[in-house]
TORTORVO-622290 format. One record per atom (N, C-alpha, C): residue in one letter; x, y, z. Coordinates in pm, whole numbers, plus 50000, padded with zeros to 5 digits. Layout:
AXYZ ...
END
This chain:
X363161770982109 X363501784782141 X365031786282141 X365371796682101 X366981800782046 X367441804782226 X368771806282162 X369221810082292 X369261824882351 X369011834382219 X369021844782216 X367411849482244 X366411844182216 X365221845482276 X364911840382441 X366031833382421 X365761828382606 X366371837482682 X367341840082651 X368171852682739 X367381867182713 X366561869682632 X365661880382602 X364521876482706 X363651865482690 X362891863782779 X362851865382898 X364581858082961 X364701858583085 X364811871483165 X365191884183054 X365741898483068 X364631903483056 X363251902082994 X362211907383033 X361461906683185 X361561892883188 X360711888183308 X361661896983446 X362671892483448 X363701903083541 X363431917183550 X362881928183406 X362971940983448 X361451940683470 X360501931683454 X359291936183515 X359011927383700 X359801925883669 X359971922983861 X361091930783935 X361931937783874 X362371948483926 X361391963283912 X360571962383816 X359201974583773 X358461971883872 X357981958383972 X356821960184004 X356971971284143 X357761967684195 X357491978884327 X357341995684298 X357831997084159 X357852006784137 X356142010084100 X355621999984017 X354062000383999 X353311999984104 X353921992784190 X352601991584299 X352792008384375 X353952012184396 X354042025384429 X353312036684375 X353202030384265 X352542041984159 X350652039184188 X350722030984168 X349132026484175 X348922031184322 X349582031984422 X348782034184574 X349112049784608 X349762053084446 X350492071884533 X348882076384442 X348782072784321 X347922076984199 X346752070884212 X346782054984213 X345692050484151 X344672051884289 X345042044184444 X344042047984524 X343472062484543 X344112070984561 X343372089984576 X342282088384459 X342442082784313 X341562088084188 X340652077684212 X340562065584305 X339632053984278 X338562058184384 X339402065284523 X338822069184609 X337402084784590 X338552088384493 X337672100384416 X336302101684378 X336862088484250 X335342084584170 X334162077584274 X334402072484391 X333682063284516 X332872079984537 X333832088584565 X332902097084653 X331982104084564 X332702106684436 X331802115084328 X330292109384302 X329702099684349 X328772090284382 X328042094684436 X328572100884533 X327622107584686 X327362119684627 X326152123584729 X325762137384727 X325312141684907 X325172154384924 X324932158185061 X323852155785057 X323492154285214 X322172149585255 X321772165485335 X320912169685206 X320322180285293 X319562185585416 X319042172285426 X317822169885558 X318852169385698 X320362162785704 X320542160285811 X322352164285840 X322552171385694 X324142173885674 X325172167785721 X324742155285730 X325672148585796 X326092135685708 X325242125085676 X325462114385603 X325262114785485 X326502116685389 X325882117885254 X324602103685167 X324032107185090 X323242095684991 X323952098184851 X323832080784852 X324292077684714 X323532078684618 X323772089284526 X322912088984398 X323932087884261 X324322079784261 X324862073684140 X325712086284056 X325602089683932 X325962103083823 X324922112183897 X324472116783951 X323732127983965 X324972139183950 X325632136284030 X327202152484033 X327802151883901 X327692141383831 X327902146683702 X326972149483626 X325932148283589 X324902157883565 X324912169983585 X324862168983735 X325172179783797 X326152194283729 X327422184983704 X328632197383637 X328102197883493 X327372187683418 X327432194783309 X326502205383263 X325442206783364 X325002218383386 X324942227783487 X326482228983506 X326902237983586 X327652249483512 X327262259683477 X327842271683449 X329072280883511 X329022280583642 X330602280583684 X331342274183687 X331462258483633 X332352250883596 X332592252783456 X332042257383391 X332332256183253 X333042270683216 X332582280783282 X333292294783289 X334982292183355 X334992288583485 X336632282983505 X337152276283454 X336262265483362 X337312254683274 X337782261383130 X336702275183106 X337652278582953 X338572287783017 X338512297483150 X339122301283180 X340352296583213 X340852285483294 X342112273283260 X342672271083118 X341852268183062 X342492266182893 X342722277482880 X342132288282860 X342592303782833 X344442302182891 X344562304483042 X345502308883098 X346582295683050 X345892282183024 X346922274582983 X347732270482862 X346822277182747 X347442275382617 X347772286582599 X347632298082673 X349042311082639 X349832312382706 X350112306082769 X351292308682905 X351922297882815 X351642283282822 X352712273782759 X353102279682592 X352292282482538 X352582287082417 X353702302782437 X353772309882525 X354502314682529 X355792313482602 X355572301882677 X356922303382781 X358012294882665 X357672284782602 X358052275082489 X358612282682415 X358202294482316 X358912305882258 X359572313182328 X359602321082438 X360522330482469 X361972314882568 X361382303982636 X362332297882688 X363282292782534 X362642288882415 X363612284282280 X364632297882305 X364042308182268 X364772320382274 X366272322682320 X366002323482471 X366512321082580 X367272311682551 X366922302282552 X368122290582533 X369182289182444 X368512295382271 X369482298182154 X370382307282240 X370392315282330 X371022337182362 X371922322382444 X371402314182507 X372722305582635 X373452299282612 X373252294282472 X373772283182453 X375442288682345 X375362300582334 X376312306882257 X377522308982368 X378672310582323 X379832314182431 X380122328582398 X380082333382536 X379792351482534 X380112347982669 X381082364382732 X381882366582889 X380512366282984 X380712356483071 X379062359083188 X378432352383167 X378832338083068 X377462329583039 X377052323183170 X378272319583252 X377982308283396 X377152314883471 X377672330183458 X376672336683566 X375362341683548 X375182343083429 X373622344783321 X373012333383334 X373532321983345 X372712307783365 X372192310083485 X373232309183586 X372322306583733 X371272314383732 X371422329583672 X370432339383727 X368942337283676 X369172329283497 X368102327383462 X367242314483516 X367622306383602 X367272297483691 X366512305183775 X367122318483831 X366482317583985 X364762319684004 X364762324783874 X362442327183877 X362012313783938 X362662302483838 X361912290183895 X362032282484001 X363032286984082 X363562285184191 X362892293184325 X362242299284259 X361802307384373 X360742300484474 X359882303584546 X358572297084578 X357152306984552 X356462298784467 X355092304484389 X355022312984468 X354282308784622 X353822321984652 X354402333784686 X355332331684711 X356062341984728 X355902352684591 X356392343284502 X356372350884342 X355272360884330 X353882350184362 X352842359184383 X352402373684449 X352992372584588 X352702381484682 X353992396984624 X355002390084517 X355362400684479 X354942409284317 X354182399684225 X353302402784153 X352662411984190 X351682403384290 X350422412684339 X351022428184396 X351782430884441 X352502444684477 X352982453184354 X353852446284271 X354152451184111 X352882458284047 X351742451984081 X350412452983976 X349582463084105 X349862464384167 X348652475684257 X348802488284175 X347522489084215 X346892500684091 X347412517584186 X347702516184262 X348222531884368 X349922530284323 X349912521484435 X351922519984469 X352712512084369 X352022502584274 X352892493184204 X353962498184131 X355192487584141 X356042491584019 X356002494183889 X354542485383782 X354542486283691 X353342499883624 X352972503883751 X352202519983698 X353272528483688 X353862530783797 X354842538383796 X355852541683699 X356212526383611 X357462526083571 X356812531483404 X355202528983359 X354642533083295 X354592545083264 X354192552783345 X354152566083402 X355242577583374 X356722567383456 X357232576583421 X358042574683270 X358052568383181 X357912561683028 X356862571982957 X356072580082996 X354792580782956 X353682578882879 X353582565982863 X352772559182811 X351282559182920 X351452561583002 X350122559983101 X349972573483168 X349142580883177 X348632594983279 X348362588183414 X347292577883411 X347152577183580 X347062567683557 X347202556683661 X347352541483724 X346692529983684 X346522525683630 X345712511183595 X345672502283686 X344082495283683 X343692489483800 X343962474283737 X345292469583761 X345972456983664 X344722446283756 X344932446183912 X343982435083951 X342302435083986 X342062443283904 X340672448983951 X339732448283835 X340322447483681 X339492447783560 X339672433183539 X338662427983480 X338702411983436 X340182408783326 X339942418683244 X340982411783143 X341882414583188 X342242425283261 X343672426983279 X344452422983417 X343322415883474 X343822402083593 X344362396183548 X343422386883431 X343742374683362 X345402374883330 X345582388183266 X346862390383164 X347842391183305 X347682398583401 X348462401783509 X348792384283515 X348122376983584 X348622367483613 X349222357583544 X349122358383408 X349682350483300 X351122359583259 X351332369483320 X352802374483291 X353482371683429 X353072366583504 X353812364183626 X353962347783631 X352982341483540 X353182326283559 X354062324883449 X354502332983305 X355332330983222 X356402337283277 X356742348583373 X358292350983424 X358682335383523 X357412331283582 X358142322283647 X358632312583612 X357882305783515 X357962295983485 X359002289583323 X359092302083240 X359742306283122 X361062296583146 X362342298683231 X363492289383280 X363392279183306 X362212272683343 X362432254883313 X362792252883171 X361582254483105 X361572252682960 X363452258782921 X363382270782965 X364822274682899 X365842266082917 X366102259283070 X366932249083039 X366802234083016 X365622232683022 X365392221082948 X365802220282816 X365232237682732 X366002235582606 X367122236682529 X367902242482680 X369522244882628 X369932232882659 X369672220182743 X370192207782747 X370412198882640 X369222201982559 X369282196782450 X370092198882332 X370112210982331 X370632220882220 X372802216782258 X372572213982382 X373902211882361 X374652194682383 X373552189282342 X373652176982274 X374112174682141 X373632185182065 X373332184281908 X375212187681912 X375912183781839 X376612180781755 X377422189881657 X378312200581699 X378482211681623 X378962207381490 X379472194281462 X379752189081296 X378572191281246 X377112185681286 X375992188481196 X375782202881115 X376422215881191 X376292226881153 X377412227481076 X378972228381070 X379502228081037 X379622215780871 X378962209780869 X378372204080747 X377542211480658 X376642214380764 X375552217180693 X375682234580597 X376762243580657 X377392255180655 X378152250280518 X378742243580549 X379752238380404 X378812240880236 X377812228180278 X376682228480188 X376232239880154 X376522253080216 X375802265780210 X374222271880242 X373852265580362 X373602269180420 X373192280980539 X372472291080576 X372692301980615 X372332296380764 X372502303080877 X372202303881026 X370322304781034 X369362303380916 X368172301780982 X368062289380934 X368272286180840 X368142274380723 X368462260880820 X369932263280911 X370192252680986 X369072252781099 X369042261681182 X367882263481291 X366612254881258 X366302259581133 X364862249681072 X365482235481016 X366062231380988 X366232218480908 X367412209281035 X367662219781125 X368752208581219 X368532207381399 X368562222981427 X368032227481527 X366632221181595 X365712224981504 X364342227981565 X363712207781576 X363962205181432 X363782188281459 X364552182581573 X365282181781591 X366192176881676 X365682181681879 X365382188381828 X364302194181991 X363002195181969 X362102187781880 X360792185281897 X360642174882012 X361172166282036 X360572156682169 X361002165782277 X362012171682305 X362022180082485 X360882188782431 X360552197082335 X359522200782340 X358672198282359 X358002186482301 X356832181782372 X356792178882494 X358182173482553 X357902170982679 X357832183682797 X358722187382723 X358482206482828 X356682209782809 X356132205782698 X355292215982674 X354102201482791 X354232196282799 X353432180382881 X354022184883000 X354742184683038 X354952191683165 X354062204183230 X354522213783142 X354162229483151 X352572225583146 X351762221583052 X350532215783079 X349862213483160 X350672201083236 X349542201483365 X349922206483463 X351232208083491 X351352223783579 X350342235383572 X350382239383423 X349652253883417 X347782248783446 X347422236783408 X345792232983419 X345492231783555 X346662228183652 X346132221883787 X347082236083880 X346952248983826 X347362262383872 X346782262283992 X346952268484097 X346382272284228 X346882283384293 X348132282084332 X349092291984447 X348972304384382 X349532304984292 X350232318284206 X348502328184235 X347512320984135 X346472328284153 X345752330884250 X345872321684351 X345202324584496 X345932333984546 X347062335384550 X347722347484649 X347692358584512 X347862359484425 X347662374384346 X346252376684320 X345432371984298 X343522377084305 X342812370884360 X342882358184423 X342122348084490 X341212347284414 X341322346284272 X339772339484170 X339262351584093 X339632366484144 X338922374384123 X339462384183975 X338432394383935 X337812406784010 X336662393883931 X335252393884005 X333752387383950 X334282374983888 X335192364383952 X335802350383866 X335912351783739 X336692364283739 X337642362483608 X338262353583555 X339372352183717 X340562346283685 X340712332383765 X339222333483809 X339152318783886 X339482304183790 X340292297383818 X340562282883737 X339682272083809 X340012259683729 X339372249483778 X339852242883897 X341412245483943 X341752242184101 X341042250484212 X340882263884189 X340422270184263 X338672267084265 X337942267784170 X336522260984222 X336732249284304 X337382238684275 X337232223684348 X338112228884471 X338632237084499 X339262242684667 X337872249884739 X336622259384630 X336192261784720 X334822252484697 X334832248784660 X333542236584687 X334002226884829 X335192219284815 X335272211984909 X335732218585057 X336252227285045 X336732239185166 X336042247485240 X335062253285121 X333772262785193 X332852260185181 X332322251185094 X330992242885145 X331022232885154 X331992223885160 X332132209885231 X330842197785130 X331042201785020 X330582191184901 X331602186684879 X331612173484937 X333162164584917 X332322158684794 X331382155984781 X331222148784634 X331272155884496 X330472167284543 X330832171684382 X332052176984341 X332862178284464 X334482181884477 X334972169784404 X334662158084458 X335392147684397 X335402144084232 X334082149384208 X333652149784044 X334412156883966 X334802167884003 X335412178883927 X336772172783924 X337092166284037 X338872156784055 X338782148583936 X337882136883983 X338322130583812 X337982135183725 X336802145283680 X337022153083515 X338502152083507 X338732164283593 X340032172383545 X341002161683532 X341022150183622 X342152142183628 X342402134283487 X340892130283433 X340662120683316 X341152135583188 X340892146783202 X341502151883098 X343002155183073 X343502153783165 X344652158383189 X345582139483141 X344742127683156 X345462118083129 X345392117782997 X344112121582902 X343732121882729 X345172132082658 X345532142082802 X346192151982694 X347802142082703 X347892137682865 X349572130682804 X349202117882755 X347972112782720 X348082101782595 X348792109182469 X347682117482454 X347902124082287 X349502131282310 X350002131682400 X351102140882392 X352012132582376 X352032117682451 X353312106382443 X352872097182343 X351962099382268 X351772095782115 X352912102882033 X352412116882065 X353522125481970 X354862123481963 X355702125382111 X356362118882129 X356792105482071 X356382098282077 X356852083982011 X357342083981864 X356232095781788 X355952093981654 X357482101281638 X357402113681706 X358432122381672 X359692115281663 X360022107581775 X361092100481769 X361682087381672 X360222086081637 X360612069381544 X360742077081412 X360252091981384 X360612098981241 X362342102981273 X362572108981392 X363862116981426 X365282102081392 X364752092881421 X365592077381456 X365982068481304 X364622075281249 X364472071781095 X365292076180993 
END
């Protein structure tokens, strides 16, 4: 063995014994709650005596897959989660190209576009839900007097237009991570690359697509892996602006497993719905830090 493989060796073995506390941390913050999970998803209530659950093996999963209000909140989640990220990703790129330019007020345009995500959900919520009342809200009113609307729309009271209510309040909030995540990047990149690439003749979209946009595919993915399971494992925002409603419209899959285990005290089939959701949510940042990787060993290439 070379000497240069021994000093490699020795530099491996070193950063995975400086890793382990960090693993074992990880395994007892993560791995016990999800091991503890799948133990209980096992059980079922004991109807005869409500007290000691019996173990019946998969029955609760059986159970969910023929469960019809699980399957209504879980497209409802994907619904609210692949248009909210799909849109906060576009209007935060947006946003970030308008910040990343030098114009009088940029320092103070930054902080401000911070402060949505800075805020606290519920709060955000409880001022949604006031914006959207179908009597007093700001956004009948402001309709109104625009006149585009005669009388008031019941924003939290019709199914679809819950749904939409709350997916414009989770994209104001949430829109400024992404935005500065993607102006961080953007001002990494290298103003010679443009200035090259301008020479060559080049126009201002031509660079955007061929310099810009490659060059921020990995924060993208990672904004958008982020924003993901944020937006799948939703709770606050929608509990305080409809609490699930109008007829579980807008109910998600956090909010069923809150009221299974909360109001009827099925800790097992509560626990079932934990690891679904948990095991899907690990398939999507597999496939997502796949992408990632790929993106980068093409970007490196």
């Amino acid at each position: 063995m070379t000497n240069t493989q021994t000093i490699r060796s020795r530099e491996q073995r070193t950063a995975g014994f400086l890793l382990l506390p960090a693993l074992l941390l990880l395994l007892f913050v993560f791995g016990y709650p999800i091991g503890r999970a799948f133990w209980l998803s096992l059980f079922t209530k004991n109807l005869a005596t409500k007290l000691q659950p019996v173990f019946s093996g998969l029955d609760n999963y059986v159970r969910m897959a023929g469960d019809g209000r699980f399957w209504q909140t879980f497209g409802t989640t994907i619904v609210f989660t692949v248009t909210s990220v799909v849109l906060e990703l576009l209007l935060g790129l947006l946003i970030a190209l308008v910040l990343n330019h030098r114009f009088f007020g940029r320092g103070v345009l930054r902080t401000i576009a911070i402060l949505p995500w800075a805020l606290p959900t519920a709060l955000i919520g409880l001022a949604w839900a006031w914006i959207f009342n179908d009597q007093f809200g700001v956004a009948n009113d402001l309709l109104q007097r625009l006149g585009l609307i005669k009388t008031g729309i019941n924003w939290l009271g019709e199914p679809m237009l819950a749904l939409i209510a709350v997916i414009f309040a989770d994209i104001w909030k949430t829109t400024p991570f992404n935005s500065i995540l993607l102006l961080a990047s953007l001002q990494s990149i290298s103003p010679d690359l443009y200035e090259a690439h301008a020479i060559d003749g080049a126009n201002a979209w031509q660079s955007f697509r061929q310099i810009t946009l490659p060059l921020l595919v990995p924060q993208i993915l990672i904004a958008t892996l982020f924003r993901f399971a944020q937006s799948f494992g939703i709770f606050d925002l929608i509990a305080v602006m409809t609490g699930g409603g109008p007829g579980g419209a807008t109910e998600v899959v956090s909010l069923y497993i809150y009221s299974t285990v909360m109001r009827y005290l099925d800790f097992g089939y509560g626990a079932t719905l934990v690891v679904c959701t948990f095991t899907l949510l690990v398939v999507a940042v597999a496939i997502a830090s796949f992408l990632l990787s790929k993106s980068r060993q093409e970007t490196s290439g």
